[in-house]
C-alpha positions, 0 to 999 in steps of 0.5 A: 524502500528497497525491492520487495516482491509482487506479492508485497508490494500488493499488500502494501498497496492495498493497504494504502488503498484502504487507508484512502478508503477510510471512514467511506470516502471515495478513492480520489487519491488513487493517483497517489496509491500508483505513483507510491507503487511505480516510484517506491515500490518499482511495480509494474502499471496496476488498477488501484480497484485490483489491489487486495483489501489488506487493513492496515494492521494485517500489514504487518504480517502480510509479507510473510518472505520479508517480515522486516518489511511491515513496519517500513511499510506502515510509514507509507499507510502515515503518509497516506493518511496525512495525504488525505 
């Protein structure tokens, strides 16, 4: 993924956070939602419980600087699903 802002990454990551959440499980992949942030994202160290509770179909109007980057970013919300 290429560089994206602060903000964005926030919104992809919280919404990521959620889909871990879903169906109310407790976040045990949360290590899965830092590594994305730090490897893919290039985010600075951050607390998963910090994150903003985007719901994965507000993602796509999230990141109002990059609306490109919505349906690049719901491919990770796939990847977080099957990682559940």
């Amino acid at each position: 993924m290429r560089p994206v802002g602060l903000h964005e990454s926030d919104a992809v990551l919280g919404a990521m956070r959620q889909v871990a959440l879903a169906g109310g499980r407790p976040l045990s992949h949360a290590a899965s939602v830092v590594a994305a942030g730090h490897y893919l994202l290039r985010h600075e160290a951050f607390d998963v419980g910090d994150l903003p509770g985007i719901e994965p179909p507000d993602l796509l109007t999230a990141p109002k600087d990059d609306p490109a980057l919505g349906p690049e970013a719901v491919k990770y919300l796939a990847i977080m699903a099957a990682a559940r």
